[in-house]
C-alpha positions as CSV (number, residue, x, y, z in Angstrom):
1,X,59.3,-33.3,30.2
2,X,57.7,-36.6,29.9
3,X,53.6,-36.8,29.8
4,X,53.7,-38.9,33.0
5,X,56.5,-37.1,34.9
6,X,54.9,-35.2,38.1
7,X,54.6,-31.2,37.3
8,X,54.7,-30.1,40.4
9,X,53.9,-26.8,39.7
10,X,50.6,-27.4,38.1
11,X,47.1,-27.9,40.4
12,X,45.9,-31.7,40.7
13,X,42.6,-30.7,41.8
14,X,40.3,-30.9,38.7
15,X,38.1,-27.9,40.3
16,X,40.4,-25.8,41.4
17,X,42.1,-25.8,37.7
18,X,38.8,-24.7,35.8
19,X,38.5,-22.2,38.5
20,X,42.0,-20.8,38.2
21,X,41.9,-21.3,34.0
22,X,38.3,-18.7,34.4
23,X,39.8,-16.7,36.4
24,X,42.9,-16.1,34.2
25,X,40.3,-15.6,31.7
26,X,38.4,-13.5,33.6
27,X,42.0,-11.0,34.1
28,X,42.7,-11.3,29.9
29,X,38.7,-10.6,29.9
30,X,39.7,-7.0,32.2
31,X,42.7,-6.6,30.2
32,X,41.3,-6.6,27.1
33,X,38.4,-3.6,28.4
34,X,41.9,-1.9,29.9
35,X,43.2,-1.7,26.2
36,X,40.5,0.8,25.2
37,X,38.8,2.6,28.6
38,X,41.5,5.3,30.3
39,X,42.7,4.4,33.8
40,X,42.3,0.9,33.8
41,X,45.7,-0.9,33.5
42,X,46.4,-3.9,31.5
43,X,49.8,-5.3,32.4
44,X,48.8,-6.0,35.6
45,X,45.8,-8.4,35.1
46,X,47.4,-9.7,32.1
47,X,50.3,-10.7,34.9
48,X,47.4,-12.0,36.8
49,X,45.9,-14.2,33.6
50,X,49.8,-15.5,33.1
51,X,50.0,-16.6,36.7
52,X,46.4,-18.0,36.8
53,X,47.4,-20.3,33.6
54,X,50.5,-21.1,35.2
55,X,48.7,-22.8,37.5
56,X,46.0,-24.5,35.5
57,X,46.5,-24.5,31.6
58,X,49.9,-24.5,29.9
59,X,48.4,-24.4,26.6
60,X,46.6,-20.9,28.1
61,X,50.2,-19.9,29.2
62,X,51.8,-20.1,26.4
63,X,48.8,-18.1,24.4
64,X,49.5,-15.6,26.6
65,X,53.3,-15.6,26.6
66,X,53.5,-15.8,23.1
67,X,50.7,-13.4,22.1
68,X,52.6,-10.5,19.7
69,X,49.9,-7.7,21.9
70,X,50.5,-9.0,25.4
71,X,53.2,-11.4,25.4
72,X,56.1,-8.8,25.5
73,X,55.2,-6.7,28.8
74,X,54.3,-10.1,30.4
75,X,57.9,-11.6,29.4
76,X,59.3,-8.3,30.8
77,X,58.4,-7.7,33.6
78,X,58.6,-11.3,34.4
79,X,62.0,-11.8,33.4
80,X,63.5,-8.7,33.8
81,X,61.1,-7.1,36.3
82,X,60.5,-4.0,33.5
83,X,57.6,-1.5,34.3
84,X,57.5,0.6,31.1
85,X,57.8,4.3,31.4
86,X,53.7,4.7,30.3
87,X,52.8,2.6,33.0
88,X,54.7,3.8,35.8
89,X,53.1,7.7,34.9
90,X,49.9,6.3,34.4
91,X,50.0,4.5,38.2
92,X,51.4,7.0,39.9
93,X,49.5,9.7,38.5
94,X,46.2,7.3,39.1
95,X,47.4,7.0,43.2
96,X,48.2,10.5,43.1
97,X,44.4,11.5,42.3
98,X,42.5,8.9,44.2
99,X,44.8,10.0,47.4
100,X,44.2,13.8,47.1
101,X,40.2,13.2,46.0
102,X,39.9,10.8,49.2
103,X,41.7,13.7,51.4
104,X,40.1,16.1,50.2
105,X,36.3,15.3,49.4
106,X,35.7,12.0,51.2
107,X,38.0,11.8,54.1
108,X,36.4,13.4,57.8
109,X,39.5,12.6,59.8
110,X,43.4,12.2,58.9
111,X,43.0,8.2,59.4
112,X,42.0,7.3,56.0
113,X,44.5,9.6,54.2
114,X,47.3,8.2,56.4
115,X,46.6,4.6,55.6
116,X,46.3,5.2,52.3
117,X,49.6,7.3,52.1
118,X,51.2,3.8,53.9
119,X,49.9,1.7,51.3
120,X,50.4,3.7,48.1
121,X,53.9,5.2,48.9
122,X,55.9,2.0,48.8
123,X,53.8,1.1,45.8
124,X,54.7,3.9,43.7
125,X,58.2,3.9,44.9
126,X,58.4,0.3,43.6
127,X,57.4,0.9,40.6
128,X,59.4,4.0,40.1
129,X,62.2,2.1,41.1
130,X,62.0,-0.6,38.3
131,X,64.0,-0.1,34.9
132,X,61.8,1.0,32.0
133,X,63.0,-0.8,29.6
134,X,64.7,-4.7,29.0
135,X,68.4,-5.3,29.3
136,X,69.9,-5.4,26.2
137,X,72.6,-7.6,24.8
138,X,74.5,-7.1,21.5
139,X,71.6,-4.6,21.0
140,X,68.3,-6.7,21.0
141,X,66.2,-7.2,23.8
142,X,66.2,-10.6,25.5
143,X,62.8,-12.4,24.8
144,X,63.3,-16.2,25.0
145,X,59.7,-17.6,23.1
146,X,58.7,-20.4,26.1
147,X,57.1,-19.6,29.3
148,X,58.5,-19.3,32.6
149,X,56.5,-21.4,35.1
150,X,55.9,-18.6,37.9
C-alpha cells in the first residue's frame, strides 16, 4: 500500500492512537505477569494488545504477530479461531470456582448465582466448542508471517 493511500482501518486522531498504542501496551504489560502468576490468562490480553495495535501502531502489530512467544496463539485464534486445549481447562475450571465460591460463600439470594450462571455458560460453551489445535495442510500448520488487520 502506498504511504499516502487512506488506511482506513487505522485511527486519525493523534490522541486517541497513543491512547490505544498504551493500552495495547498496557494488555502485553498483563500478559507478560499472566506468563508466570497461575490463573491469570495470557492469550486473551495478548488478543487485546493485537487489536489495540491494530488500531494505532502497525509497527506494534507486527511485533506482536511476529513475536516467536506470543505470535502463534495470536495468529490462531485469529485465523483459525483455535483455543488450545490448556486454555480451554484453565477457563473453565477458573468460571467453575468463582461460580461455586460466589454461590456458596458470597451469594445471600439465588440472583447473583443465576446471572452469573447466564453469563459464564455461553462463555465456556464457546470456548469448548472451538478446535484446539490449527487446521493442517500437507501436515504443517498454516501460519502466514504478516498481520491480519482486525
Amino acid at each position: 500500500m502506498r504511504r499516502d493511500a487512506k488506511d482506513t482501518t487505522k485511527i486519525s486522531n493523534c490522541t486517541l492512537r497513543w491512547g490505544l498504542a498504551a493500552f495495547g501496551w498496557l494488555n502485553v504489560g498483563l500478559g507478560i505477569v499472566g506468563i508466570v502468576v497461575p490463573g491469570l490468562p495470557t492469550t486473551v490480553f495478548l488478543l487485546i494488545a493485537a487489536w489495540a495495535f491494530s488500531k494505532s501502531s502497525e509497527r506494534f502489530q507486527r511485533w506482536l504477530w511476529n513475536h516467536p512467544r506470543f505470535g502463534p496463539p495470536i495468529r490462531d485464534c485469529h485465523q483459525h479461531r483455535v483455543i488450545p486445549r490448556r486454555s480451554k481447562i484453565l477457563a473453565t475450571t477458573m468460571m467453575t470456582t468463582s461460580f461455586l465460591f460466589v454461590t456458596l460463600v458470597i451469594a445471600e439470594s439465588w440472583v447473583l448465582p443465576a446471572v452469573l450462571a447466564l453469563v459464564m455458560v455461553p462463555a465456556a460453551l464457546y470456548i469448548l466448542t472451538r478446535a484446539s489445535t490449527p487446521p493442517a495442510l500437507d501436515g504443517r500448520h498454516l501460519r502466514p508471517l504478516s498481520p491480519i488487520i482486525f
